[in-house]
C-alpha positions in Angstrom: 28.5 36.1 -36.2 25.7 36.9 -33.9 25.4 36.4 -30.2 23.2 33.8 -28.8 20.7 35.4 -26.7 20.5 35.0 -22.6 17.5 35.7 -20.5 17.3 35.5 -17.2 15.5 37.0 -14.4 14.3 37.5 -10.5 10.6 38.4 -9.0 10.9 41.9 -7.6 9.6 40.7 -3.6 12.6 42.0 -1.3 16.2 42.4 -1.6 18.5 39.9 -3.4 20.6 37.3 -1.3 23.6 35.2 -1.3 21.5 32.2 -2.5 20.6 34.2 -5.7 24.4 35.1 -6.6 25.6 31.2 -6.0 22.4 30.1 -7.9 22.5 32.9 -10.9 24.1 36.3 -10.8 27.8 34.6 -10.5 26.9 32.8 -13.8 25.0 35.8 -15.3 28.0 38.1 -15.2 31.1 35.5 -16.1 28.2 35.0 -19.3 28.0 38.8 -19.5 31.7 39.9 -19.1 32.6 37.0 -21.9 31.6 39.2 -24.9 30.2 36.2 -26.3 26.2 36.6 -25.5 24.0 39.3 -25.9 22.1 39.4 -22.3 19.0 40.2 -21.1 17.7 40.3 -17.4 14.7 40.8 -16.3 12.8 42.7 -13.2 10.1 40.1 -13.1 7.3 41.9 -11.6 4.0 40.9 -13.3 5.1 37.5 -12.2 5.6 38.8 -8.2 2.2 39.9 -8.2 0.8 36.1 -8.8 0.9 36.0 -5.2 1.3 39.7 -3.9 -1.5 41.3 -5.9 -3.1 42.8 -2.9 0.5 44.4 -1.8 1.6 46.5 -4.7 3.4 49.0 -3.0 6.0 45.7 -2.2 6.5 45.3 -5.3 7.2 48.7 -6.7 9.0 49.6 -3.1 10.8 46.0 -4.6 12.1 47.0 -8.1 14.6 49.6 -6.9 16.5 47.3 -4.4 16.8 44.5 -7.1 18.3 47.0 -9.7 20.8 48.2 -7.2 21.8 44.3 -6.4 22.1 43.8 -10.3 24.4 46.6 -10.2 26.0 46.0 -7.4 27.1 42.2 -8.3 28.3 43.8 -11.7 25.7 43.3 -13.9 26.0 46.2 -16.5 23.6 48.5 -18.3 26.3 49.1 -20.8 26.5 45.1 -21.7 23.4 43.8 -19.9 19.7 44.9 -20.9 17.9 45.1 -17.9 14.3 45.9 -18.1 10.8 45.4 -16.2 8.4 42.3 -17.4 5.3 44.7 -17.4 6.3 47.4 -19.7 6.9 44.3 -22.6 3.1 43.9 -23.6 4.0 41.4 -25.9 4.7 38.7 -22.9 1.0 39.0 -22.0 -0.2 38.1 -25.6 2.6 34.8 -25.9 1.5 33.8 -23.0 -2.1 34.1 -23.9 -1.1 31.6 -26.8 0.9 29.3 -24.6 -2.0 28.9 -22.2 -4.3 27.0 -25.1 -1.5 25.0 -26.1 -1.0 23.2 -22.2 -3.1 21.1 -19.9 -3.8 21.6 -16.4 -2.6 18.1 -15.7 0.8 19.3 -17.2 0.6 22.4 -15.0 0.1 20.3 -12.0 2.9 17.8 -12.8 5.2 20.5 -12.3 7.4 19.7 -9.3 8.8 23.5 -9.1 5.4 24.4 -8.7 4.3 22.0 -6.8 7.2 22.8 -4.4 6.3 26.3 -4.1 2.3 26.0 -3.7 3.3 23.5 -0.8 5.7 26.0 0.5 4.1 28.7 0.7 0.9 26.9 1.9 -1.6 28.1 -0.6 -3.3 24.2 -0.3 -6.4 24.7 -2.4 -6.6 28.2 -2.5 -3.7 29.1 -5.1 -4.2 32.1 -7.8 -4.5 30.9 -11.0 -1.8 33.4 -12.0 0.5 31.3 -9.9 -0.8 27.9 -11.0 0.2 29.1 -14.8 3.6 30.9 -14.1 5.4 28.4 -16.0 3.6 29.5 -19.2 4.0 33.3 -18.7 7.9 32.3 -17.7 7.7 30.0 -21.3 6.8 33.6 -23.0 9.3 35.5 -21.1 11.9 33.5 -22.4 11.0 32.9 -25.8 9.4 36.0 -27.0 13.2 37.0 -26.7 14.6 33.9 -28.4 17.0 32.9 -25.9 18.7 30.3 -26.2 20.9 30.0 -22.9 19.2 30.7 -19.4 20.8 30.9 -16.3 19.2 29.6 -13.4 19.8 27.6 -10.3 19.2 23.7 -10.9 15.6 23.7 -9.3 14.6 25.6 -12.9 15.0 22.7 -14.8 11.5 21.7 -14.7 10.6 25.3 -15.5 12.5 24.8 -19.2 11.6 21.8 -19.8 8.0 22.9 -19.8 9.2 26.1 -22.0 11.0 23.8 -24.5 7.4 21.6 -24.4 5.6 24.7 -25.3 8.0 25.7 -27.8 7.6 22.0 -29.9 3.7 22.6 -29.1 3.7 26.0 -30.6 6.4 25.2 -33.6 4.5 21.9 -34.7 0.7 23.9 -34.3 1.6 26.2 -36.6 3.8 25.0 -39.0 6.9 27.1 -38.6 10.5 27.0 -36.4 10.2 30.5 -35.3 10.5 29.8 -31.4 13.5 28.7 -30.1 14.4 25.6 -27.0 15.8 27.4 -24.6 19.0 25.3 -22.2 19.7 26.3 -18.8 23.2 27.4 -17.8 23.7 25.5 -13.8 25.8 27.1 -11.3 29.3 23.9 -11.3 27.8 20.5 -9.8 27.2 20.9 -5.8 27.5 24.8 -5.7 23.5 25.8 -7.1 22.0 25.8 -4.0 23.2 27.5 -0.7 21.3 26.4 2.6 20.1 29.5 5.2 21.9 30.0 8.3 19.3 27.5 9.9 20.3 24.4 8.1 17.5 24.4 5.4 18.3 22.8 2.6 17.4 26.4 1.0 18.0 29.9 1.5 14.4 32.0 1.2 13.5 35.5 1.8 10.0 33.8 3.0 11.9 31.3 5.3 13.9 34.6 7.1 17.0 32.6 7.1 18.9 34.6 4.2 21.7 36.7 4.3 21.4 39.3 1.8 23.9 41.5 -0.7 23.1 44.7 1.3 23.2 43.2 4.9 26.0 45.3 6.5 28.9 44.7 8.6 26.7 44.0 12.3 24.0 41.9 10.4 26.1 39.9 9.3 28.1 39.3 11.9 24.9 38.7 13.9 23.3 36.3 11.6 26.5 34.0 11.3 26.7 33.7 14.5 22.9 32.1 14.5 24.5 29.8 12.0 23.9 25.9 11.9 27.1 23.7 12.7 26.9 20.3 14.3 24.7 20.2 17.7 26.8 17.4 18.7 29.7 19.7 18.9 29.4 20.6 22.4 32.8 21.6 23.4 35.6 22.8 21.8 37.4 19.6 22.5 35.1 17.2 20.8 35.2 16.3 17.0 33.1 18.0 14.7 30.9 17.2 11.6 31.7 18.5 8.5 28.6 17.1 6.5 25.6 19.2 7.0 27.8 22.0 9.1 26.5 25.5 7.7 29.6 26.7 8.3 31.6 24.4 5.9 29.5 24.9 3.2 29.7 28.5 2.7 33.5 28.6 3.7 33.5 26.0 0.4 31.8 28.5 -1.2 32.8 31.8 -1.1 36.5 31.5 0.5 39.4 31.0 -1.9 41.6 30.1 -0.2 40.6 26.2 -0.7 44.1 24.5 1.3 42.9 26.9 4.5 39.3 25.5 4.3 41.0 21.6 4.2 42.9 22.5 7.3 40.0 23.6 9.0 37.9 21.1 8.4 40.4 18.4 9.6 40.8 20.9 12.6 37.3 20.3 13.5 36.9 16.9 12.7 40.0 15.7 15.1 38.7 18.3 18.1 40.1 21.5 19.5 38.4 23.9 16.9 35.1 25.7 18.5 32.4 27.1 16.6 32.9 30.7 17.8 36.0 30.3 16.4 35.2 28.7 12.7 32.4 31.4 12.6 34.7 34.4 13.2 36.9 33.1 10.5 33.8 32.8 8.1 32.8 36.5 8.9 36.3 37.8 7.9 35.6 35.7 4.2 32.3 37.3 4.0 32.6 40.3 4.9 35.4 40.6 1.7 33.2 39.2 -0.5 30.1 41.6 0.7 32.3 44.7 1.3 32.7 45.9 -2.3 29.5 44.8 -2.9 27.8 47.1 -0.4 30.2 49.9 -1.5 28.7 49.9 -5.1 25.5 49.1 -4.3 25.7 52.6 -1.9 27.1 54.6 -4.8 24.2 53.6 -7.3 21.8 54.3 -4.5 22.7 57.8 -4.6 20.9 58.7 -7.7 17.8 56.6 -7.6 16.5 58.8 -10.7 19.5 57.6 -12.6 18.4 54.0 -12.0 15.1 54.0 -13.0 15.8 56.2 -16.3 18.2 52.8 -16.9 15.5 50.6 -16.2 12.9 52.5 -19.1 15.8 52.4 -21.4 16.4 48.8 -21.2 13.0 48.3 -21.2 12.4 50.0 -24.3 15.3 48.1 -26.0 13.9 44.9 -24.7 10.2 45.8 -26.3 11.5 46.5 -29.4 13.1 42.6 -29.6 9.7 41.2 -28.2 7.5 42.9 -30.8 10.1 42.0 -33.9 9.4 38.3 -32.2 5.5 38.6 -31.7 5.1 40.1 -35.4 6.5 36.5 -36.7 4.1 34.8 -34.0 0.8 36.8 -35.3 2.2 36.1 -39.1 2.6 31.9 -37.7 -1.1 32.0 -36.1 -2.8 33.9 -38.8 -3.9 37.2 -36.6 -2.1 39.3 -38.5 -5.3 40.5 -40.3 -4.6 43.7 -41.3 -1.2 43.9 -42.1 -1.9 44.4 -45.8 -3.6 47.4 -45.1 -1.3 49.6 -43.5 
């Protein structure tokens, strides 16, 4: 029987962050380590420079540090095809497609994007390129046939808009070569970490991430900046558990679930201080992040090693797209010399 396809991927634009394991890499490798998908991920760095085309050297400087966090978190070369958007010409021609088959108005509907123009306060002035992202991500996706995507819930809108485009392009040209893609959602509640300030998201642009690679003093640094409950003034007063930074990650990433209930009633009834509960939520970190930074040191160690894995997945990745864009040219009708050759 043959394995459904996964795709998923990450814009090469700084290092990788706890927010992007909760919201996808904890999914992408229980998918990869099942046996029972063939995975692709992708170094999405045509798509970073929709809004960093006038720093390239970011973006190269970029794709290094987010293969070592793919390997780092477990992601394997040996299970996992990982490869670089760029080097898959095909994705530029798809999405060339896509782009007749979609209205502005749609584009403008979308609320991911919306979200992000507003956030990153581009107003009136934002690139085209990053206005249409949802078409080249449409292409990324379906030029590999994937069925299963795993993202963090904001995505949602992003697939609904591929699965549009794939009904658009199926019914246009008469054929069911394109596949609907489904996302794959971190469990209910646990998509979406907050940053140390008490945003409702953690964001390498908001500088209130933690990341993968952070080390022992960072860490302990930026948890003690954490967000709790600024009506816990003193030890002896009863704490909030709702909307406590603290809590959330202890829910999170400590498994030691009965502990966590103590310490929340702890803190709710008074007598538990916050220099206290954070010291606690270092320890839990710091396990989680400690094997972590160890691999993540070893790969780092032969940087030619990694990017000779990156060209090999990318050339394995190509070779899918093109089988793919043969049947799309063959669908439109631009495959006009095939009979020659």
């Amino acid at each position: 029987m043959e394995k459904e396809i996964y795709l998923t991927g990450d814009r090469p634009t700084g290092k990788m962050h706890l927010g992007h394991y909760v919201g996808s890499f904890k999914n992408r490798v229980e998918m990869q380590n099942s046996g029972d998908y063939r995975p692709f991920v992708m170094i999405a760095d045509t798509q970073a420079f929709t809004d960093n085309a006038r720093d390239p050297e970011k973006i190269r400087r970029s794709l290094t540090e987010v293969a070592l966090d793919y390997l780092a978190v477990g992601i394997d070369p040996k299970k996992t095809t990982i490869f670089v958007q760029s080097q898959i010409k095909g994705l530029f021609e798809l999405t060339s497609y896509y782009m007749n088959l979609v209205t502005v108005a749609r584009l403008q509907r979308n609320p991911t994007v919306k979200n992000e123009i507003q956030q990153k306060g581009f107003n009136e002035s934002v690139p085209a390129g990053f206005f249409t992202y949802p078409v080249s991500q449409a292409a990324d996706i379906t030029i590999f046939k994937a069925k299963k995507v795993p993202v963090g819930d904001d995505q949602e809108p992003m697939l609904e808009q591929a699965r549009e485009l794939v009904r658009s392009f199926n019914s246009a040209y008469h054929t069911n070569i394109l596949v609907e893609p489904q996302g794959v959602f971190p469990p209910k509640g646990l998509g979406r970490i907050p940053g140390i300030d008490g945003n409702a998201k953690m964001s390498k642009s908001l500088g209130n991430a933690i990341y993968l690679s952070d080390d022992h003093d960072t860490l302990v640094e930026k948890v003690r900046q954490m967000y709790t409950d600024p009506k816990h003034l003193r030890v002896s007063d009863p704490g909030h558990v709702e909307g406590n930074v603290v809590f959330t990650y202890l829910d999170i990433f400590d498994p030691d679930k009965k502990e966590v209930e103590e310490l929340k009633e702890h803190y709710q009834r008074g007598g538990l201080g916050d220099v206290k509960l954070k010291s606690y939520l270092i320890d839990v970190l710091d396990k989680f992040l400690t094997p972590i930074r160890q691999r993540r040191q070893d790969f780092s160690e032969d940087i030619p090693a990694v990017l000779q894995m990156l060209k090999d997945g990318s050339q394995q990745a190509n070779a899918v797209a093109e089988s793919t864009m043969k049947e799309v040219r063959e669908a439109i009708g631009v495959n006009y010399f095939d009979s020659l050759s």
